[in-house]
C-alpha positions in Angstrom: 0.0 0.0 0.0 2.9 2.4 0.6 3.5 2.7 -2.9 0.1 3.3 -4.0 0.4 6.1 -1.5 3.6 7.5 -3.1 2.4 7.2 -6.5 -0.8 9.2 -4.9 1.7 12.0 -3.3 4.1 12.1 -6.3 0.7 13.0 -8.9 -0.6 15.2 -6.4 2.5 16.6 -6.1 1.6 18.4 -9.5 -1.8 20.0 -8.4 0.9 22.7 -6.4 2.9 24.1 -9.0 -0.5 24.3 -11.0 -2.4 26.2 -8.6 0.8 28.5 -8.4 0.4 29.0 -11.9 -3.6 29.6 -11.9 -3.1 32.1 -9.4 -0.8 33.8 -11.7 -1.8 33.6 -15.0 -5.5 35.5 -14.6 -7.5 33.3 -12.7 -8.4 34.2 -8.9 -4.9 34.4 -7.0 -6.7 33.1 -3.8 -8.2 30.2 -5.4 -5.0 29.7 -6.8 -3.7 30.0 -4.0 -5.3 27.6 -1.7 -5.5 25.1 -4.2 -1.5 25.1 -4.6 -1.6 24.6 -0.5 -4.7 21.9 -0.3 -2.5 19.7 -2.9 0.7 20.5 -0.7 -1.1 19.4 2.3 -3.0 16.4 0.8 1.1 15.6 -0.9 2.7 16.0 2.2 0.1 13.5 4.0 0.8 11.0 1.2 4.2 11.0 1.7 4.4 10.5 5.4 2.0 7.8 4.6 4.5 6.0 2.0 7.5 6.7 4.5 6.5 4.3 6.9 7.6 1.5 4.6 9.8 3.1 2.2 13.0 4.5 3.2 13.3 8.2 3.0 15.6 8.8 0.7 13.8 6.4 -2.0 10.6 8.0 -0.9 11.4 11.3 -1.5 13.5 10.9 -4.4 10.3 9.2 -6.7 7.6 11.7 -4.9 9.7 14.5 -6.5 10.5 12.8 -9.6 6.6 12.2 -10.1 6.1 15.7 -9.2 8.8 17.4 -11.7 7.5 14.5 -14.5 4.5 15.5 -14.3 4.8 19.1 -13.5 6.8 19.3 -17.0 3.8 17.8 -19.1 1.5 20.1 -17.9 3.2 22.7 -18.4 3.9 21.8 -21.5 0.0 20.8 -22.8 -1.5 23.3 -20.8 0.2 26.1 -20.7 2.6 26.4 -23.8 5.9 25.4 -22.4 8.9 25.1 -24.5 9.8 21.9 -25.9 12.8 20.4 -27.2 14.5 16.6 -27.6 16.8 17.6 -24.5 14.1 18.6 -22.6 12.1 15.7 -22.8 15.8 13.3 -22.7 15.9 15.3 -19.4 12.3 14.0 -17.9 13.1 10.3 -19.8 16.3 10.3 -17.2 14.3 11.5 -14.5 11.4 9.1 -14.9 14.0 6.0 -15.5 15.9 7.1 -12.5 12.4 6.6 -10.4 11.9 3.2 -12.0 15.6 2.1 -10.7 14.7 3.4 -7.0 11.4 1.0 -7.3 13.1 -2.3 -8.3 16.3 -1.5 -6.3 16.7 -3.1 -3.2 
């Protein structure tokens, strides 16, 4: 179950950076605003959840991987990110890095 719960915190890991974004780009800031801290909180829980049987350093490492994945698409098909074959080379290394940490023991 501990990994379900870090896949969970690693996607909602996303829903921050996002609502950082809405609160920016001419949206309501405070809507914006507590959505980027509701997904931090609801994150955060996920994560303390996933630690209990995960070590730390793995945790953390594929929580943030998930979260900088992920955060990288959206930007990109939402709101008009730049692309380019290094970029995405850069996200394939991340995501395979976060594969490794899963079947490494």
């Amino acid at each position: 179950m501990s990994w379900v719960y870090l896949l969970l915190a690693g996607l909602t890991e996303i829903g921050w950076p996002v609502g950082l974004k809405m609160a920016q780009s001419g949206g309501s800031k405070v809507l914006g605003i507590v959505m980027a801290i509701g997904f931090m909180a609801v994150s955060g829980t996920l994560l303390w959840l996933a630690q209990k049987d995960i070590p730390m350093g793995t945790a953390y490492a594929v929580w943030t991987g998930i979260g900088a994945s992920g955060t990288f698409l959206v930007g990109i098909w939402f709101y008009g990110d730049a692309t380019s074959l290094l970029r995405y080379m850069g996200v394939l290394l991340i995501i395979l890095g976060v594969v490794v940490l899963k079947f490494a023991h």
